[in-house]
C-alpha positions in Angstrom: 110.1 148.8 40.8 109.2 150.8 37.7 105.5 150.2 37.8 106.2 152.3 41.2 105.3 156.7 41.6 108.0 159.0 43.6 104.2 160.6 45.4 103.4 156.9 47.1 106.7 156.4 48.6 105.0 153.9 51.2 103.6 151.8 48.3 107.1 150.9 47.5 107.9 148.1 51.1 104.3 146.9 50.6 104.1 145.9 46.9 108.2 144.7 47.3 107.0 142.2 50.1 104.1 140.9 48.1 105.8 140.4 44.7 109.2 138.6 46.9 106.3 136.4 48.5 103.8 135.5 45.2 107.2 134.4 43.7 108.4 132.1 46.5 105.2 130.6 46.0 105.1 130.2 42.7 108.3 128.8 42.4 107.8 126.1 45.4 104.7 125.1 44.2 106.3 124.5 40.7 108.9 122.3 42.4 106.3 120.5 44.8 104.3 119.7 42.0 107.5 118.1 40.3 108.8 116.5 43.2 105.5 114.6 43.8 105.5 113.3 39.8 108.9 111.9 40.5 107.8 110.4 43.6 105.4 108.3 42.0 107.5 107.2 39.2 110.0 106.5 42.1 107.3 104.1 43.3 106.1 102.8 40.5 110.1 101.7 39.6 110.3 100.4 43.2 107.2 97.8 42.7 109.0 97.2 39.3 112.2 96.3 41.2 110.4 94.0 44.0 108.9 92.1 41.6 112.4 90.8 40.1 113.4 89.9 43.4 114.2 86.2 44.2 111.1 85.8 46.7 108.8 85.8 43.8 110.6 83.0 41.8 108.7 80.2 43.5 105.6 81.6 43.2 106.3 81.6 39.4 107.5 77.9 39.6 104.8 77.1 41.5 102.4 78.6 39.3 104.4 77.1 35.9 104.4 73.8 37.3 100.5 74.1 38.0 99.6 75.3 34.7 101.6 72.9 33.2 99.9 69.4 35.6 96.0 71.2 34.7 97.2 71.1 30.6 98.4 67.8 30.8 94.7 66.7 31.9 92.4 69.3 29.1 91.9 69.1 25.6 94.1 71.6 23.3 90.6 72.8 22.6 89.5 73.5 27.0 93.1 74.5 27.6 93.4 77.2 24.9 89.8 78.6 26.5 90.6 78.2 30.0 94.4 78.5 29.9 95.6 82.0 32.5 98.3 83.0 31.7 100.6 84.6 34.7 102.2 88.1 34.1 105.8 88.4 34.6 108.1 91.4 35.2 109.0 93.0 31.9 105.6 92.2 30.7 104.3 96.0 31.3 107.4 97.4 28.6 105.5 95.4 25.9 102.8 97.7 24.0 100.0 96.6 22.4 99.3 100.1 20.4 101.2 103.0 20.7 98.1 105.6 21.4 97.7 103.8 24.9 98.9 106.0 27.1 100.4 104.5 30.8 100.8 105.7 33.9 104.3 105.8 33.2 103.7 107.9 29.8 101.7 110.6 31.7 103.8 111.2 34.0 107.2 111.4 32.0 105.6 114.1 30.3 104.3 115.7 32.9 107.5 116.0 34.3 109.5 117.0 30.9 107.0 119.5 31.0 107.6 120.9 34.7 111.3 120.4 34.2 111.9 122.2 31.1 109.8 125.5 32.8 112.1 125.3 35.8 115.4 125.0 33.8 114.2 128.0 31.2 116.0 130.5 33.4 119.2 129.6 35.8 117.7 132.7 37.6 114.8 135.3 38.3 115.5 138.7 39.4 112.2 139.9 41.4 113.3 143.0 43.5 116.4 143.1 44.0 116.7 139.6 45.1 117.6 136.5 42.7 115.7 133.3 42.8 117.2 129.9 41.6 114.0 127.6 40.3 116.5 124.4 40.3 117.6 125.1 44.3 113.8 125.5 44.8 113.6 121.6 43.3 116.7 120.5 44.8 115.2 121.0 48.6 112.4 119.6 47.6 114.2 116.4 46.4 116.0 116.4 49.3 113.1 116.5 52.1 111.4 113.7 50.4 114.2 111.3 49.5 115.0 111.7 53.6 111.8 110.4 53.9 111.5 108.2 51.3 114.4 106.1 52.7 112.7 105.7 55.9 109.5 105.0 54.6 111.4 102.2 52.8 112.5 100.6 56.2 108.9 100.2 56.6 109.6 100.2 60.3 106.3 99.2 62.6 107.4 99.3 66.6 104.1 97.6 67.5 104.6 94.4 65.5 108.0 95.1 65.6 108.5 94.1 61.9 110.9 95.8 59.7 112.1 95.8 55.9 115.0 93.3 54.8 118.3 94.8 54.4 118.6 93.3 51.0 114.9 94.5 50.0 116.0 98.1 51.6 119.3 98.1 49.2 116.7 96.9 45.6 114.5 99.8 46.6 117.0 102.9 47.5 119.1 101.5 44.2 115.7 101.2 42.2 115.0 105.1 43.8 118.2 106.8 42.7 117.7 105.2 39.1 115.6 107.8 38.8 116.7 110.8 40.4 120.2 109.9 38.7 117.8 109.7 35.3 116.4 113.5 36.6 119.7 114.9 35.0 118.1 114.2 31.2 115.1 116.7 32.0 117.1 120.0 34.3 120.5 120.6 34.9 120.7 119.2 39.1 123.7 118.2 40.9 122.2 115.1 42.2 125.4 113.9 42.9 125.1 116.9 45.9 121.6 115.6 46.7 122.8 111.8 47.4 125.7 112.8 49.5 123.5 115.5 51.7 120.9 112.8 51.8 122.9 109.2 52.4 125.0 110.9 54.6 122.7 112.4 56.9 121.3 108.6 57.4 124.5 107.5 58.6 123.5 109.3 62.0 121.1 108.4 64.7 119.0 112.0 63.3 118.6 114.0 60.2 118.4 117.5 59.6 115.0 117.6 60.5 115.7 116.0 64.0 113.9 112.5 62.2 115.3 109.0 62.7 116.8 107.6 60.2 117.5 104.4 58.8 120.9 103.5 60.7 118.4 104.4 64.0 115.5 102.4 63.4 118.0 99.5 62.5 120.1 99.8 65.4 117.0 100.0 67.5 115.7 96.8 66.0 118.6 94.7 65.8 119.3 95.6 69.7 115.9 95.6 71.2 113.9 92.5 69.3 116.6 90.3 67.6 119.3 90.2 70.4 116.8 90.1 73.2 115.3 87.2 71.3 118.7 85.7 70.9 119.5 86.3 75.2 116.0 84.3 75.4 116.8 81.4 73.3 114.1 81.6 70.5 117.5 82.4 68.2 120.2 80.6 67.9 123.6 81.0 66.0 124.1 78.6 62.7 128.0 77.5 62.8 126.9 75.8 59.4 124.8 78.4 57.6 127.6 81.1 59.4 123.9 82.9 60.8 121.2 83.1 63.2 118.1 81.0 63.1 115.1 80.7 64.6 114.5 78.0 67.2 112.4 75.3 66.7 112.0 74.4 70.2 110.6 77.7 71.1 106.6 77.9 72.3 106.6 81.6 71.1 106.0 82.5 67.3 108.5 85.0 66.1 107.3 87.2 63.2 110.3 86.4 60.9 113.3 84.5 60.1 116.4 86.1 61.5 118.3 84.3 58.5 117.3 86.8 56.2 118.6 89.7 58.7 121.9 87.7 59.9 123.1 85.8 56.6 127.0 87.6 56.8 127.3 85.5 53.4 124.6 87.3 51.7 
């Protein structure tokens, strides 16, 4: 406003519109650019998570019990030479030197970096108006956790395959790990951002007018699991207290509705 003369009065809506503008731009680029660093380490924690799930374990067995029958029948001398041994989760925490730098590494400081810009001022004063970097960052988050959660559904209506409820629960948990971790580099309510967030998927839309989880998995429980059930290719377990597929059925069915009906689970 100073920078303004009293002899160009019409300067004065001009260079106020372009100043309000360059700063709204600045400041949601600033948070875009942060909101996509913690989206990756979001998903780099969510494959961290998967892999200590309880589908893996035989794999690991299987591959243990392998190793172990292929030794039995080397020398110490062909075994130690031809010997693979299988990564298993944890593995990536161990560090061979501490000038490698990870993925991980790169982008933590990336983001102390961003986060410690946006929480320098609570506030910026550009003409009259007031601009709060951490609101700008807190939409952001917002947006993308909405659609992170339904991304995680990994819902597909043409082969009408969707994510286990279980796996859906290790990857939102895995998820707010880190937001909830968010609070050690800028000063966020993210307690504000899960409620806005969890409880807008509690409806059949968002705030956006998406569908959200409780949609998609009402629309798939109803429209492929039930009708299958009406048609006989799944039956109801009074023993295992779920449903499960039916072996007498000609037609394949793409999963097992034990790991979608187990109430013991």
């Amino acid at each position: 406003m100073n920078s303004l003369h009293e002899l160009c009065p019409e300067e004065r809506i001009h260079i106020g519109e372009k100043s309000l503008s360059f700063c709204n731009i600045f400041l949601e680029e600033m948070a875009k650019e942060a909101r996509n660093i913690i989206n990756n380490i979001c998903d780099q924690q969510c494959v961290l998570a998967d892999k200590l799930l309880p589908k893996h374990c035989a794999q690991l067995i299987s591959d243990a019990m392998q190793q172990k029958n292929q030794a039995a029948k080397r020398d110490k001398k062909d075994k130690a030479a031809t010997q693979v041994v299988a990564q298993l989760p944890g593995d990536e925490s161990y560090r061979k030197s501490r000038e490698d730098m990870t993925l991980m590494d790169k982008l933590h400081i990336a983001l102390t970096e961003l986060c410690f810009s946006i929480n320098y001022f609570n506030s910026i004063s550009v003409w009259e108006h007031i601009f709060s970097p951490k609101e700008y960052l807190t939409q952001q988050l917002e947006t993308r956790f909405n659609k992170a959660l339904v991304g995680m559904a990994m819902y597909n209506p043409e082969t009408q395959v969707i994510a286990k409820p279980t796996e859906l629960l290790n990857s939102v948990r895995a998820y707010m790990s880190v937001l909830q971790s968010l609070e050690n580099y800028v000063t966020v309510d993210v307690t504000r951002l899960f409620n806005n967030v969890l409880l807008q998927q509690t409806q059949p839309q968002d705030c956006h007018g998406e569908d959200t989880i409780t949609t998609l998995y009402t629309k798939w429980y109803l429209e492929v699991l039930l009708r299958k059930v009406s048609a006989s290719q799944i039956l109801y377990s009074g023993h295992l207290c779920s449903f499960v597929n039916s072996t007498s059925s000609d037609q394949a069915i793409p999963f097992n509705a034990e790991e979608f009906t187990d109430f013991n689970g």
